[in-house]
N, C-alpha and C positions, 0 to 999 in steps of 0.2 A: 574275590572279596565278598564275604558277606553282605545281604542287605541286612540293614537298619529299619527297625520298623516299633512303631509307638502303639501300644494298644490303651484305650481309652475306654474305660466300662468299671459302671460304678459295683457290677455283681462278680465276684472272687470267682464263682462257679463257672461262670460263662469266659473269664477271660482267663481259668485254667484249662477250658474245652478248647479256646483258640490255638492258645500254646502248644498245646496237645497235637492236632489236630497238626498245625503248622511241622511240629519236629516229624509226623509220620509225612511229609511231603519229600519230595525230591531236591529242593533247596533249603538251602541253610542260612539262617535268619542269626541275625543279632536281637533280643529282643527286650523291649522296654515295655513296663505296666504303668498306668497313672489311674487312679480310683476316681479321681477330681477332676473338673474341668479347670481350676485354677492351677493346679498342681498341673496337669498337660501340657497349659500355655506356658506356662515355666520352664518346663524342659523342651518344648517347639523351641521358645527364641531362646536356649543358649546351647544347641546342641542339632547337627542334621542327622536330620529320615530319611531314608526313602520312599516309607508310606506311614501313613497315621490308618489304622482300622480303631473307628468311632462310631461307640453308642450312641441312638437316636434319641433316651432315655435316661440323660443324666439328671440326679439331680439336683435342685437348685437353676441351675444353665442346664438349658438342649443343647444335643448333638448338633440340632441345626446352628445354635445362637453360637457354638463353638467353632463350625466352618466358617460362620462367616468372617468372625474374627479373624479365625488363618488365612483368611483372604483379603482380608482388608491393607494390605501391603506392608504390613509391620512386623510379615514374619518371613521366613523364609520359603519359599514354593515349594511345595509336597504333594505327592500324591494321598488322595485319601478316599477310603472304601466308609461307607455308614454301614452300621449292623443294626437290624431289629428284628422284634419278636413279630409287630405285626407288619400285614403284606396289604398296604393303602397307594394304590396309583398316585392320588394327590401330594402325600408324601414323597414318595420315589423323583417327582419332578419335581419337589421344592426342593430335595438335597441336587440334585442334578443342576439346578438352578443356580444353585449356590456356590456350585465350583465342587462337588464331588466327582470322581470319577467313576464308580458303581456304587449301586445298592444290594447289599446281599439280606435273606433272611438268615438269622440265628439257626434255624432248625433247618437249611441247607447246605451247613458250613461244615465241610470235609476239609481236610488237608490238601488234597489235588485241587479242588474248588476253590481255596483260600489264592495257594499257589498261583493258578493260572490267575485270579483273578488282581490279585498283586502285580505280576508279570504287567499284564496288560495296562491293569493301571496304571501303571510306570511308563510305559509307554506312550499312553495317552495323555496322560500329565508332559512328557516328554513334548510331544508335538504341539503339546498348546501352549510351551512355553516357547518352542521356537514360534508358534505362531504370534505368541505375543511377542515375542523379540524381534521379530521381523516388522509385525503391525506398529511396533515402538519407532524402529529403524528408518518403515517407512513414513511415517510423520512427520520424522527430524530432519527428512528429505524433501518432503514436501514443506517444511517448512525452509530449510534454505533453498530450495528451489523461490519459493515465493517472494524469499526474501532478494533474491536479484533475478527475479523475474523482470523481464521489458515492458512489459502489460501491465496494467490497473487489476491489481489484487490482492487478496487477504483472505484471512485463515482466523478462525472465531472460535470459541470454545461455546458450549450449551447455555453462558448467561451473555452471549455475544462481548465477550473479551478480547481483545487483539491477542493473539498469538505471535503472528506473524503478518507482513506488508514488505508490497513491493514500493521499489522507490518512486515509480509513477501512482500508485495509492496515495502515498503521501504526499506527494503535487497536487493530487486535484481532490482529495479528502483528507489530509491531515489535517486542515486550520492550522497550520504553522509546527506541529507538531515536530518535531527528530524523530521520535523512534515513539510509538504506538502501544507496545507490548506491555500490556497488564491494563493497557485503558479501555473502559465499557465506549463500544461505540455509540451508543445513546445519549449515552454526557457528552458523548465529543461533536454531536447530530441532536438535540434535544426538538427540533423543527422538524425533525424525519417523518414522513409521512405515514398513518396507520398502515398505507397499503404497503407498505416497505414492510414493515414489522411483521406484518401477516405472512408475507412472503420467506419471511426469515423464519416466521415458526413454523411454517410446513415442511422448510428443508432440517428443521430439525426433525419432525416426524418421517424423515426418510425419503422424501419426495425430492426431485431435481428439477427446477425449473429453469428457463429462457426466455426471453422477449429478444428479438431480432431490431424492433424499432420502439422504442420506450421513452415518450415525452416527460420528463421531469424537470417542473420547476424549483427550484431553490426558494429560498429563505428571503432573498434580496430582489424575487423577481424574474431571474433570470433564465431563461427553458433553454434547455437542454434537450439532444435526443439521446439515450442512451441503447446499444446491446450488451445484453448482460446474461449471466449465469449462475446459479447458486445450486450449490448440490453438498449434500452432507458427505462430511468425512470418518470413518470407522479409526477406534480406538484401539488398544493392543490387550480389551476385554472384549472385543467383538463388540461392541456398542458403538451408539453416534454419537461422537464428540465432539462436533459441534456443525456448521459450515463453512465450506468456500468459497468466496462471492468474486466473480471476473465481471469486470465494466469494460466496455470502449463507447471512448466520446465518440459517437458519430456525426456532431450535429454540422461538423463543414460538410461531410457530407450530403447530408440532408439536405442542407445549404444549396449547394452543388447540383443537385439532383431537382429542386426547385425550381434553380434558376436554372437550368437545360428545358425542362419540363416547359419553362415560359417561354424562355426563348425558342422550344420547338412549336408551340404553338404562334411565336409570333412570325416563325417563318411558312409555316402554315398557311398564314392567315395573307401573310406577303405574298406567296404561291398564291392563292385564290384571288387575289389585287393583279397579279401579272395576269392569269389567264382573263381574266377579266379586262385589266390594260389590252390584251392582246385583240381581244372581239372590237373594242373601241375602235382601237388604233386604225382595224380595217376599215369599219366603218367610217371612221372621219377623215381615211385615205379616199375612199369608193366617193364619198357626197362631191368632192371638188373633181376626183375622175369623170364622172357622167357631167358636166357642162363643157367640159374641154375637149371630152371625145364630140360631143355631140356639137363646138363649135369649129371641130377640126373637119369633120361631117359634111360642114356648112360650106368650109372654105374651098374644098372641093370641087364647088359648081361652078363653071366657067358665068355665069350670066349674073353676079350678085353686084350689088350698087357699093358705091363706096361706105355710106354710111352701114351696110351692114356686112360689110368689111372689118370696119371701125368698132361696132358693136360685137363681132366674134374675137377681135385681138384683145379687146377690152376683161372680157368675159375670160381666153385663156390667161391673162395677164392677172386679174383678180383672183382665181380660182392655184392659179399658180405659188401668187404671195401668198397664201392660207397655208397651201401644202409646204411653203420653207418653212412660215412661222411654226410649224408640226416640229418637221424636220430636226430646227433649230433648238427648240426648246428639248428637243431628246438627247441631241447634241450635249448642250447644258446640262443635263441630268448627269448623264456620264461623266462629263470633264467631270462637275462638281464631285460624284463618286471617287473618282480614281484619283483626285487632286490637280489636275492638270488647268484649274482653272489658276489664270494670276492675273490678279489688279492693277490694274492702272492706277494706282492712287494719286490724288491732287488734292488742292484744298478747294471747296466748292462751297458758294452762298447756295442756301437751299434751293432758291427758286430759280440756279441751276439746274435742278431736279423736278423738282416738282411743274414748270413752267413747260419743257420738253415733253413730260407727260400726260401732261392734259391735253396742249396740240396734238400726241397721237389718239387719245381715245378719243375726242370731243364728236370725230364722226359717228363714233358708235352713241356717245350717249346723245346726243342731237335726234340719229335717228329712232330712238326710243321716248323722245322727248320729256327726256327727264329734266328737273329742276336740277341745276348745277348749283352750289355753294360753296365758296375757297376765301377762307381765313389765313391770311398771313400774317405774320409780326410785324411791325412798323421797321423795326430795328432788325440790320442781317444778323443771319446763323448760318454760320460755318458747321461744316462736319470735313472730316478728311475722306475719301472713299474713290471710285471708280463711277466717272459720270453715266455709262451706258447702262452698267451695271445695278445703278442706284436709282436709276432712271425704270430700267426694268421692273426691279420692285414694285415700283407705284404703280407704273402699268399694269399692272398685274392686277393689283390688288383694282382698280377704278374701272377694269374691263370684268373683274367678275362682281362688282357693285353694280355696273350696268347691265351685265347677262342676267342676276338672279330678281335682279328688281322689276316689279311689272311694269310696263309703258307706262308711264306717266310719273315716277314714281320722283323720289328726293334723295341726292345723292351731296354729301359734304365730306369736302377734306379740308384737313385743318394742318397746321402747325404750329409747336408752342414749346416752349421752355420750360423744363420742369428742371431743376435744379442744373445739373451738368450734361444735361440728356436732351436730345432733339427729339421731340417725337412727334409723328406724322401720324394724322388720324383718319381712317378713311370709313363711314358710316353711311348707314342707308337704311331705308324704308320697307325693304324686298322679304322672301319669303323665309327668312332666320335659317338658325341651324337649333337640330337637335342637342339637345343636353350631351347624348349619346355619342354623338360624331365629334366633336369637340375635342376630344382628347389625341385622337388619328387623323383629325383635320390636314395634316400638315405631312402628313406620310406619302411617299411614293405611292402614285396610281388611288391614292384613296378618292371613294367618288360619294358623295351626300348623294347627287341623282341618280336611282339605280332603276326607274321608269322605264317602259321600253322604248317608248318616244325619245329621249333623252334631246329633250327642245331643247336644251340650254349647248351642245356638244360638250367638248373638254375630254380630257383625258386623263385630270387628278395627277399632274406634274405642275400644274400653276404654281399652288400654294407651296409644295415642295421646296420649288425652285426661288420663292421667295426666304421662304427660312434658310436656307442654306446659304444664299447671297447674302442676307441679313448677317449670318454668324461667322459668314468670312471678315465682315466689317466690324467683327468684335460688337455687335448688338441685338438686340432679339423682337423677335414680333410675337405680338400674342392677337386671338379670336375671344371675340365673347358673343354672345346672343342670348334672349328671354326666353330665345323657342321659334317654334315653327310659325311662320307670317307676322314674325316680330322686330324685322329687320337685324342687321349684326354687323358689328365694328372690328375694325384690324387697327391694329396699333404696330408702329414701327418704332425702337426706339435705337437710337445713333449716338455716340457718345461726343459731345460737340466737341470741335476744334476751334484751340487758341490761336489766332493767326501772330506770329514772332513781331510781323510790323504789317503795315496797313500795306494791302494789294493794288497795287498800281492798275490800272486800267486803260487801255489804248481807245483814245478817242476816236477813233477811224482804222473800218477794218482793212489789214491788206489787202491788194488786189490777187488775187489768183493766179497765179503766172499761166502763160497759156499751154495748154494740154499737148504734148511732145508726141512724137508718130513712133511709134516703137517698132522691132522687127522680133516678131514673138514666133517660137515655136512651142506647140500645144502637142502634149503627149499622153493619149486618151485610148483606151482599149473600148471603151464604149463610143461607137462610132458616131449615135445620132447626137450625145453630148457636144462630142468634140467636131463635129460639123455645124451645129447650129451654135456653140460659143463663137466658133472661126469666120463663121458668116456677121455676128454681132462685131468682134472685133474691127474684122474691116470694115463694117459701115463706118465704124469711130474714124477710118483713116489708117489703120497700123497693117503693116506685112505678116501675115500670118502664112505659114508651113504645117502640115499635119503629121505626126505620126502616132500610130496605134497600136505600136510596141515597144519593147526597152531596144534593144539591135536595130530597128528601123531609125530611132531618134539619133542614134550613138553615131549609124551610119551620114547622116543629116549634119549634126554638130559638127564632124569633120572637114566638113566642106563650108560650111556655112558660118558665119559670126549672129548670134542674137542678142539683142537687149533684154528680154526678159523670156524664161524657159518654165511654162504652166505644168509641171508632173504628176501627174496621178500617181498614190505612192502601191495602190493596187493593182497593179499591172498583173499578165499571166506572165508565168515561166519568171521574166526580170523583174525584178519589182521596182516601185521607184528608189526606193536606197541603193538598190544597190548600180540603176543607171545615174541617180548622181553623184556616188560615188565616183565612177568613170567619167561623167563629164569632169569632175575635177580637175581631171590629171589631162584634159589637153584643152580645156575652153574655161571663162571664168566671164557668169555674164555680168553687166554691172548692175 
């Protein structure tokens, strides 16, 4: 088949030289003339080429101002060669610019030269129409890709136009939108920030940008983290036609990532509270160890008088009860932790409570000789709660009023009615608390004294084990202080109880029935425990048997009947579950 080919030149001579020039070639041409550029365009859109060769020099319209027209999309794709007399680089790249395929001079134009360069044109024309059909193809891909894409996404043309959104776009930026496409995102974001803007013009000028973590607040307030992307995307003229833009909400992340961050720090901070708990603890093991070794030391000597007999049992017996009340209180920390504490609850006149606990401090604060102060209400208050328990509280709180206060100092507790709320106040004169401490007051192991004397002891589970006993009873205590050497106040508050009817009260207490002789076997892998309980117990009067393992006990119960069976649930090898499992199944004491 012939090619088709338009020759465009307003000089007769020249565009008889082509023709010429053309029939001495190897191919054979169909061939068209047009003098005019208006006459050319005429025959372009109603009629195909396969090349237009066009003068650079027409008049009235350029050769140039005639490519571009054939390019402007309103005619049909052709290849096209420009011809001129003169030879100007600037020239040569403005037709090349414009969508020509070569530039030839007039006074180089052979028939082979025409030829080949036709050929190629054709060619070239050829690929760049696949390449725009492809670069078209792929857009329309990219655009239904976007459009059900699972991601926060969109697709913008050069005046930032919606093209294309994914349906997650349209969740968290349409404004209520359906469907986006052909609206300027600026009117749909008029709040959007310059730096936005800026960003969006650079990825028109070809740049790709990212932020991995990007704070943005909204219009209403609200911050946001965002990661995002924006990168230009190429048209099917080889140009940038507009951007991409990918969002992900990160901010639960971030959220997330916060609150790990704090919480690693607060367990940090708990870690250096335990090694710290840890160094106390020995030490406030070791102070009560050295008078008990040193009165066991004592008891030793065959030649000592009663009274300093009396004086050494004294001395292990005090130093003793220090190290349970340790003990005890660690005891408490745990249960409270893992849940295993449960309440006795009753209903209680306050000074149920508070009356028991001032009997237990009063030796401490006596020998500190502080001023005592206690305000009660005329009228009872009830609370519902756990007497020991509740009782503990205040202990607590009135034993470190007397520790932190200096000898001589002023210590009042009060209680009053504040609406449906019991709350007990216990205040002093002593050396406050920081501003600083106040907030961790109440934390496991936290200690205000961190002096190396550490004159007051303690081990920062007091205040602990108030708040938590507090908030089993469904009520809260709070600290307050002015500061250092400015004394400070703890508040408990309990939510008082309705009594249904008025509580009867026994005018005379019963008599104690008298103490029963029991026949007990003690089951203790630790030997000195379980021989000096077994020595206590018989003094009481009771039959005591020893064993110091689980098969020695098992072997014992067989032959024997007890009243009551003491197990350590630590045994080696058996443990105590599972020897009273075994007692089960052939003794049952009562």
């Amino acid at each position: 088949m012939n090619l088709r080919l338009l020759i465009i030149d307003d000089d007769e001579l020249d565009r008889l030289s082509i023709v010429r020039a053309l029939r001495n070639s190897h191919i054979t041409f169909d061939i068209f003339q047009s003098a005019t550029a208006a006459n050319a365009l005429e025959l372009a859109s109603k009629q195909h080429f396969d090349a237009i060769l066009l003068d650079y020099n027409l008049p009235g319209q350029s050769g140039l101002d005639v490519l571009k027209r054939l390019r402007d999309g309103r005619f049909e794709a052709v290849a096209v060669i420009m011809l001129s007399h003169q030879e100007d680089d600037t020239l040569i790249e403005q037709c090349l610019d414009a969508g020509a395929q070569d530039f030839l001079l007039k006074s180089d134009v052979t028939g082979r030269r025409l030829a080949r360069s036709i050929k190629q044109a054709k060619q070239r024309h050829e690929i760049e129409n696949a390449l725009k059909a492809s670069r078209e193809q792929l857009r329309k891909l990219s655009e239904t890709f976007i459009n059900h894409a699972p991601i926060s996404i969109a697709m913008f043309d050069r005046n930032m136009n919606y093209l294309a959104a994914s349906g997650r776009w349209l969740e968290e930026y349409g404004q209520g939108y359906n469907n986006l496409t052909g609206c300027n995102h600026y009117q749909i974001h008029p709040d959007l920030p310059q730096e936005w803007k800026s960003i969006h013009q650079q990825g028109m000028g070809g740049v790709t940008l990212k932020n991995n973590e990007d704070l943005w607040t909204k219009a209403d307030g609200s911050k946001h983290w965002l990661r995002w992307a924006v990168a230009p995307w190429i048209d099917e003229n080889a140009e940038i036609g507009g951007i991409i833009i990918s969002t992900e909400n990160i901010t639960s992340r971030k959220l997330n990532e916060e609150k790990l961050a704090e919480q690693t720090q607060k367990l940090y901070e708990s870690d250096q509270r335990k090694d710290q708990f840890l160094a106390m603890l020995a030490h406030e093991l070791r102070n009560p160890l050295a008078p008990i070794c040193n009165a066991a030391q004592i008891l030793k000597r065959t030649d000592l008088e009663p009274d300093r007999i009396a004086w050494c049992s004294q001395i292990i017996e005090r130093q003793t009860e220090h190290m349970v009340g340790i003990v005890n209180d660690l005891l408490d920390v745990s249960r409270i932790n893992r849940g295993l504490i449960e309440l006795n609850k009753e209903s209680l006149e306050i000074r149920d409570v508070i009356l028991p606990a001032i009997e237990c401090c009063r030796p401490l604060i006596d020998a500190k000789r502080h001023e005592f102060c206690l305000e009660l209400p005329p009228e009872p208050l009830w609370v519902e709660g756990d007497r020991i328990r509740l009782t503990q509280v205040v202990v607590n709180l009135l034993n470190n009023a007397a520790k932190y206060t200096e000898d001589g100092g002023l210590i009042n507790l009060s209680v009053e009615l504040c609406g449906d709320t019991v709350c007990i106040r216990v205040n002093d004169n002593g050396c406050g608390i920081d501003a600083a401490d106040l907030p961790n007051l109440f934390d496991l192991f936290y200690q205000t004294d961190r002096n190396l004397d550490r004159s007051q002891g303690g081990l920062g589970i007091g205040l602990s084990l108030v708040r938590n006993l507090v908030a089993k009873h469904g009520g809260n205590v709070q600290a307050s202080s002015a500061g250092h050497g400015k004394g400070s106040e703890f508040v408990v508050r309990l939510q008082r109880h309705v009594l249904p009817k008025p509580e009867v009260t026994c005018s005379a207490a019963l008599a104690a029935p008298p103490q029963k002789k029991r026949r007990i076997m003690l089951v203790d892998d630790n030997r000195d425990a379980a021989e000096s309980l077994a020595i206590l117990l018989e003094i009481d009067g009771h039959q005591v048997q020893t064993a110091y393992d689980g098969p020695a006990a098992l072997k014992i119960a067989q032959v024997e009947r007890h009243d009551v069976i003491l197990l350590d649930i630590g045994l080696p090898g058996m443990n105590g579950y599972s020897v009273a499992q075994e007692l089960r199944k052939f003794c049952e004491p009562e």
